[in-house]
C-alpha positions in Angstrom: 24.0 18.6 -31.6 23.2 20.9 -28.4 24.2 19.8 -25.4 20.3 19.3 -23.9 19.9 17.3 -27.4 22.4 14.9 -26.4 21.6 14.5 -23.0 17.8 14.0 -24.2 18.8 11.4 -26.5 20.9 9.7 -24.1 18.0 9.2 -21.6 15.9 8.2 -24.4 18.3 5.5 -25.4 19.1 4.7 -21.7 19.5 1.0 -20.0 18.1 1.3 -16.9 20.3 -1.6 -15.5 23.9 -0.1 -16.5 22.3 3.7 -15.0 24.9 2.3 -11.8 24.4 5.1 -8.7 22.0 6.7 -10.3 19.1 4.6 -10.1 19.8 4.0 -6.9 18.9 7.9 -6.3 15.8 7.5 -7.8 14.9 4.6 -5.5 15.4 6.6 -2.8 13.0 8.9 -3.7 10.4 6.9 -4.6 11.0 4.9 -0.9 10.7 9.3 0.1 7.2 9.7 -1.6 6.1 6.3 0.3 7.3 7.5 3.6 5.0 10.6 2.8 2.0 8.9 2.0 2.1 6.1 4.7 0.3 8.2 7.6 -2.5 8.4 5.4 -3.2 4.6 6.4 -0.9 3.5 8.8 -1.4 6.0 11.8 -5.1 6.5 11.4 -5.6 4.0 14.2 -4.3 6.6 16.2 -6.2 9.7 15.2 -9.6 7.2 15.1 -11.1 7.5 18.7 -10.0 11.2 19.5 -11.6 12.0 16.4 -14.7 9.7 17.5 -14.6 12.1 20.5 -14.4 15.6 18.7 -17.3 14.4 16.2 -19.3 12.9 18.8 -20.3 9.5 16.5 -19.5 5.8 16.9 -16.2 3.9 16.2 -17.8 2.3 13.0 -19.3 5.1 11.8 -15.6 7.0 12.5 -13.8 4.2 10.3 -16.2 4.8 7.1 -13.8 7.4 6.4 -10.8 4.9 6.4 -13.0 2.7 4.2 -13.9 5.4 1.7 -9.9 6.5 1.6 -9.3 2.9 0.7 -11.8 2.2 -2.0 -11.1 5.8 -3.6 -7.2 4.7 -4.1 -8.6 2.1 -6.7 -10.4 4.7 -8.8 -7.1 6.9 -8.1 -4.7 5.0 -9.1 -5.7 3.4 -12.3 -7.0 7.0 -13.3 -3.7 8.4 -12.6 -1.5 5.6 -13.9 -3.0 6.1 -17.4 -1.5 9.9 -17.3 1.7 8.2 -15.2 2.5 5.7 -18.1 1.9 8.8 -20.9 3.4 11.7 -19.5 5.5 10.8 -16.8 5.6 11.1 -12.5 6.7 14.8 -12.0 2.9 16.3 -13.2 0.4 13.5 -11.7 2.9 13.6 -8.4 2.7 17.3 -8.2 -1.2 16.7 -8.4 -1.7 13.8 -6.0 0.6 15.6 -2.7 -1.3 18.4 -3.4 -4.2 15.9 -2.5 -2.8 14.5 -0.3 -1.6 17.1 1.8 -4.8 19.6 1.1 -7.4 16.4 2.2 -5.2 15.6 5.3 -4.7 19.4 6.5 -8.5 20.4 5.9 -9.3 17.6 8.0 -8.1 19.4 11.2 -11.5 21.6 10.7 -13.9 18.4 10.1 -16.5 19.2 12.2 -19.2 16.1 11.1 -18.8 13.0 9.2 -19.5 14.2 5.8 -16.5 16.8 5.8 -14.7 13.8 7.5 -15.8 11.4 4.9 -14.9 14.1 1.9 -11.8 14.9 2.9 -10.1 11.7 4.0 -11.1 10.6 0.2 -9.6 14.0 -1.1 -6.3 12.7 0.8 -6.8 9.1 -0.2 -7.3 9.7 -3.9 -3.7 11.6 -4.1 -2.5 8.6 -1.7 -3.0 6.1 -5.0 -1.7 8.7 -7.4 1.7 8.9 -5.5 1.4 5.0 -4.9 1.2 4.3 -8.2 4.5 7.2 -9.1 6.6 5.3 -6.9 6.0 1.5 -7.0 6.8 2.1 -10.8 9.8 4.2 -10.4 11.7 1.5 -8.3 10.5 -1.3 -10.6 11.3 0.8 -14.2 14.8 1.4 -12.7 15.3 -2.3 -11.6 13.7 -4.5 -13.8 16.5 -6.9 -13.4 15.6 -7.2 -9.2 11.8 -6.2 -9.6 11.3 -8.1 -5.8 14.2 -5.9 -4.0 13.2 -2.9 -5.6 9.3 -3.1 -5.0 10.5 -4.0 -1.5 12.3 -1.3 -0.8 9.8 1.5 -2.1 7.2 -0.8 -0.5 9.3 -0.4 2.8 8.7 2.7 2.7 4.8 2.9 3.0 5.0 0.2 6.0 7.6 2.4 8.0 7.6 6.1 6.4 5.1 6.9 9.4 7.5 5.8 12.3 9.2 9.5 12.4 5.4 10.5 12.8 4.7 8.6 15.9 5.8 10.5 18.8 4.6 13.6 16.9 1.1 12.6 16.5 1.2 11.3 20.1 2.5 14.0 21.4 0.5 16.9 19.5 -2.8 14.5 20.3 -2.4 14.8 23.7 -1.6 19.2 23.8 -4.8 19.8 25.1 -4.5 23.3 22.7 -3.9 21.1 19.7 -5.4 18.0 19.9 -6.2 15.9 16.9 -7.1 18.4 14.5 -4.0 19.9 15.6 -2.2 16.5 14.6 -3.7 16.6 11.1 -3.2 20.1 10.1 0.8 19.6 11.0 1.1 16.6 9.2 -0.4 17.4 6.1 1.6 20.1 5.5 4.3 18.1 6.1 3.3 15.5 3.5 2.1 17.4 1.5 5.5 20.1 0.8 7.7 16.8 0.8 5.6 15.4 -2.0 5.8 18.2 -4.2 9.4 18.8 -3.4 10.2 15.3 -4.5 8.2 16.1 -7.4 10.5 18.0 -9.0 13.3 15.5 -9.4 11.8 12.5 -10.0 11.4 10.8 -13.5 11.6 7.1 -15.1 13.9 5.7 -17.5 13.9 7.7 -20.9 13.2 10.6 -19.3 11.0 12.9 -17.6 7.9 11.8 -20.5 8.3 9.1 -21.7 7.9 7.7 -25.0 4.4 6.8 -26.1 4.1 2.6 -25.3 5.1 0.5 -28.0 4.1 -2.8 -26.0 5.3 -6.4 -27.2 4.3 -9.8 -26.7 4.8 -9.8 -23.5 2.6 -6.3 -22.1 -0.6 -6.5 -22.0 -3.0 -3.9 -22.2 -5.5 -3.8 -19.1 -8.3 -5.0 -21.0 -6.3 -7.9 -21.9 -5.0 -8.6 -18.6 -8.6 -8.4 -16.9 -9.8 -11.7 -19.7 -6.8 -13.5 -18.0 -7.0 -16.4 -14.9 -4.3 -14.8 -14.3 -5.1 -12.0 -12.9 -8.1 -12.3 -11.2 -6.6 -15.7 -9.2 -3.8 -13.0 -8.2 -6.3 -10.1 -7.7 -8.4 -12.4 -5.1 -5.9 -13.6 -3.3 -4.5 -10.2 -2.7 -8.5 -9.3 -1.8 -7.9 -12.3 0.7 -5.0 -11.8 2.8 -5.7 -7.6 3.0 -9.0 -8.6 4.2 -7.8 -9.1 8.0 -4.5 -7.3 7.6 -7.0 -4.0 6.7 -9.1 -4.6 9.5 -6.0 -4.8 11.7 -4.3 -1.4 10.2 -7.6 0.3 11.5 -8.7 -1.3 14.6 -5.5 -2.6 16.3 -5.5 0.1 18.8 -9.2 -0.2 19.6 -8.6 -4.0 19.9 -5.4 -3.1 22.4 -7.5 -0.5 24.2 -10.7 -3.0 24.8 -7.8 -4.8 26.8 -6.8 -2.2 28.6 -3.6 -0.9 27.1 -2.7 2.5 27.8 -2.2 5.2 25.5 1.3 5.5 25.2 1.8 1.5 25.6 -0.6 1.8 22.7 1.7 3.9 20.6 4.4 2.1 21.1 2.8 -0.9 19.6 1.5 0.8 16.8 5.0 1.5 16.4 6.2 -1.9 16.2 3.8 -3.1 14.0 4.6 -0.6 11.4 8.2 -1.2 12.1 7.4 -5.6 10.9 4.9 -4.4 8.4 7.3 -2.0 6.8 11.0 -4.0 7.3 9.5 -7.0 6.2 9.0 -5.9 2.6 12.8 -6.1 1.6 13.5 -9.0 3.3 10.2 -11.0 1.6 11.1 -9.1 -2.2 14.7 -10.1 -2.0 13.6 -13.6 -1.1 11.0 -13.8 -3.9 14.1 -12.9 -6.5 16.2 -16.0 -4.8 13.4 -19.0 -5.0 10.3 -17.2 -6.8 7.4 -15.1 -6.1 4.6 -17.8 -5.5 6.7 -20.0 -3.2 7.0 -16.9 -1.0 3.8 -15.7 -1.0 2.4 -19.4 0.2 5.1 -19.4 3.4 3.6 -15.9 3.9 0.0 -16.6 3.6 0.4 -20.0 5.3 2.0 -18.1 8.6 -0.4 -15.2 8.4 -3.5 -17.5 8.3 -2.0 -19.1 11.7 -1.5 -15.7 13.0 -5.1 -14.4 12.4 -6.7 -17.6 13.7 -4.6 -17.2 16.7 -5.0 -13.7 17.3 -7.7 -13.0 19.4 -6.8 -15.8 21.7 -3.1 -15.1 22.1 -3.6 -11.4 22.2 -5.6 -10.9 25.8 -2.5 -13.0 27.4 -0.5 -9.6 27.5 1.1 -6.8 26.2 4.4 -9.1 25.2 1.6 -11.5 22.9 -0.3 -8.6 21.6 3.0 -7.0 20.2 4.3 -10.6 18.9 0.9 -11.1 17.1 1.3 -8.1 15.6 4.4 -8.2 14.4 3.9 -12.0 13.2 0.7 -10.9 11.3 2.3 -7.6 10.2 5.8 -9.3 8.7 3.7 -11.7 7.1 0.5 -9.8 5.0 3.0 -6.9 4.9 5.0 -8.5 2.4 2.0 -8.8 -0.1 2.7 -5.3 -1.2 6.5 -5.9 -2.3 5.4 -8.8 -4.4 2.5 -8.2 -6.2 4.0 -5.2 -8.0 6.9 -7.7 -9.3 4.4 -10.1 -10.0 2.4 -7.5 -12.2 5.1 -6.8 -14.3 6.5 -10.5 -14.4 3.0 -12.0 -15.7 2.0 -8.3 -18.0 5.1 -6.5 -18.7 6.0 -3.0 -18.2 4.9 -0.9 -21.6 1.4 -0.6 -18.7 2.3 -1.3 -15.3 1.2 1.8 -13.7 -2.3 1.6 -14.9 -2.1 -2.2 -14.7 -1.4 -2.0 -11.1 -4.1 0.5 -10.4 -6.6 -2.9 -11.0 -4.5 -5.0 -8.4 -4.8 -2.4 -5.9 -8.6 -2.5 -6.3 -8.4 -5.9 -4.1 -7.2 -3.4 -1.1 -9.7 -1.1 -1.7 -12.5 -3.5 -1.8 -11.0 -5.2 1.1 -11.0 -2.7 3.2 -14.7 -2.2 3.1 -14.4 -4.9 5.2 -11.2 -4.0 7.3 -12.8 -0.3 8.1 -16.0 -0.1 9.0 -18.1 -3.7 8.1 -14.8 -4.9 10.5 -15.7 -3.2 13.6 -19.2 -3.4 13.6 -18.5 -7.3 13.3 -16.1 -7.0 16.1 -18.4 -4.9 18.2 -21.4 -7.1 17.8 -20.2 -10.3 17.3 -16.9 -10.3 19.1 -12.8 -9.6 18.1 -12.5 -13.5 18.2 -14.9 -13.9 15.2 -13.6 -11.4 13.4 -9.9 -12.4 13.7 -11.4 -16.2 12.5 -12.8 -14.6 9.5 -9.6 -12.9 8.4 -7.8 -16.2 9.3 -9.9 -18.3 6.9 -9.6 -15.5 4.0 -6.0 -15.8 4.0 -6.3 -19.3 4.1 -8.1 -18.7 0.8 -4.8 -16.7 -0.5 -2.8 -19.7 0.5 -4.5 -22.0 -1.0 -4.5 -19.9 -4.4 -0.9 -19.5 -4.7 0.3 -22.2 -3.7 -2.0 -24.5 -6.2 -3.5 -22.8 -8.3 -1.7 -20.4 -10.0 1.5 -21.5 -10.1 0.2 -24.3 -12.4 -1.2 -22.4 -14.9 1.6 -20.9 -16.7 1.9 -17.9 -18.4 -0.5 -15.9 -19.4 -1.6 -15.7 -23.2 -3.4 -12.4 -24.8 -6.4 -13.8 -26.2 -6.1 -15.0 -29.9 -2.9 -16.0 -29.6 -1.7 -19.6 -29.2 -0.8 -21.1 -26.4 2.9 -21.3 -25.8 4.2 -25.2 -25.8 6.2 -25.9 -22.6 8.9 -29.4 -21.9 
């Protein structure tokens, strides 16, 4: 047998959980391809009033185009996780940083809202591709420690824009760059490293994988959407993302309508990604040690505080806006480390990728509400209202996983019995 025979059959045959260093290496890079894609969301509230400025348009009408990134990434990513689960990441994650980095560079010449609103969606469609690539690299190589290894990769789309920061700040302010500047040097950016990482990445069993041979335990997304299962899950992820999206775009308009400064501003924009981002480990580890729906009700039950609180706490100063932040970021951050576990735990793996694409539909339709229905609520009815609704939507998340579905059990395809429990 030829030597790429045998390594070929070796990586067909391979057990992900005795792979030792090496999976590790492919965990990094999927936390790499998170870090690339997480300016597509998380420093838009930066890049949203200069941009209102250059287009000459209102706030809401500027955060559409965060809305329509959002809801594109659940077409995106159930799309591409049906080519992900067949042919493996390196093609699809070729294709989305392409995307991602093509959308997010063009946008540097928007000059009206519909080349705005085209192009953010160009970026935000490859955003779900890669998403999808690496939430389901971490979890194929560790499916013994699904919560550590979704946050970890998870980690990485809450602080991956950090190294961005100063350079978006400082490029924003170069009164020869400006904005556009901003987004033509990040894009490329994102968009090389993608590709780049493209190269090297693959899942366990090789660079394609095998064609699914699911068991009793994977479900096929048609027969995960007839579950109570899922849709329970899939609206209290809707829930808590409903306020946590409205933060990610409008937290530095809400600081700014107090007064704060731009470079105060940045800097807490910095620490919010830093307790969105960091909290994601420490929530997944958790979830491994006393379960996923136990931690998800401590989160939820501390965000819903949070958000109620918010608006009132905030205007006290710049100490209480940054410790709102954080408190609200650590807390609804943490939803994206476990509901990948908790996809694979309740539908297997033979479909995850595609399977996750429908859970990440809750973020997309939640932003609607986050992007631009938020701020129009917030400018005509006031940041306290709007902070009250998000805090009695995660309330709603609470309240669903910590008694709802942690008493229904496992989930059972339909025509098969019910499994008897002691």
């Amino acid at each position: 047998m030829s030597t790429a025979a045998t390594v070929a059959d070796s990586r067909e045959n391979e057990d992900p959980r005795k792979a030792g260093a090496k999976r590790v290496w492919y965990l990094i890079l999927a936390v790499l391809l998170m870090c690339m894609i997480s300016g597509v969301q998380y420093s838009w509230t930066l890049y949203a009033r200069p941009m209102q400025g250059v287009l000459g348009v209102s706030l809401a009408a500027v955060q559409v185009s965060f809305t329509l990134s959002q809801v594109i990434q659940s077409v995106s990513q159930p799309g591409g996780g049906y080519f992900v689960d067949r042919l493996g990441p390196k093609l699809p994650a070729m294709v989305g940083g392409f995307m991602v980095g093509a959308g997010w560079f063009a946008m540097g010449f928007a000059t009206n809202l519909p080349m705005l609103y085209i192009l953010y969606t160009l970026s935000g469609a490859g955003v779900g591709i890669v998403y999808g690539i690496a939430i389901n690299t971490a979890n194929r190589w560790f499916p013994d420690r699904r919560g550590m290894a979704s946050g970890f990769t998870a980690a990485g789309y809450g602080l991956g824009v950090l190294p961005f920061l100063p350079l978006i700040t400082s490029v924003i302010h170069n009164p020869d760059l400006g904005v556009q500047g901003a987004l033509k040097i990040t894009g490329v950016i994102m968009g090389a490293v993608i590709i780049l990482i493209a190269f090297f990445i693959r899942f366990p069993g090789g660079a394609k994988p095998k064609k699914p041979v699911p068991t009793e335990k994977d479900f096929k997304t048609g027969e995960m959407l007839r579950t109570k299962h899922f849709w329970l899950c899939w609206l209290s992820f809707f829930s808590v993302n409903f306020g946590f999206l409205f933060l990610v775009a409008n937290s530095a308009p809400f600081g700014r309508s107090m007064g704060i400064v731009g470079g105060v501003m940045a800097i807490c924009v910095m620490m919010q990604n830093l307790f969105n981002g960091g909290c994601r480990p420490f929530w997944g580890a958790v979830s491994d040690k006393i379960g996923r729906y136990k931690t998800l009700s401590i989160m939820f039950g501390i965000n819903a505080i949070a958000m109620f609180l918010f608006g009132i706490v905030s205007p006290l100063g710049v100490p209480f806006f940054i410790l709102m932040l954080s408190v609200a970021f650590f807390t609804a951050g943490g939803s994206y480390a476990l509901f990948p576990a908790i996809n694979q735990d309740l539908f297997g793996t033979a479909f995850s990728a595609q399977n996750y694409g429908c859970f990440w539909a809750a973020k997309a339709v939640a932003s609607i509400f986050g992007g631009g229905i938020g701020a129009a609520v917030a400018v005509n009815l006031g940041w306290i209202v709007a902070f009250s609704i998000s805090g009695a939507m995660s309330t709603l998340a609470f309240i669903i996983m910590t008694f709802i579905v942690p008493r229904l059990g496992r989930p059972v395809k339909k025509g098969q019995p019910v499994p008897v429990t002691n």
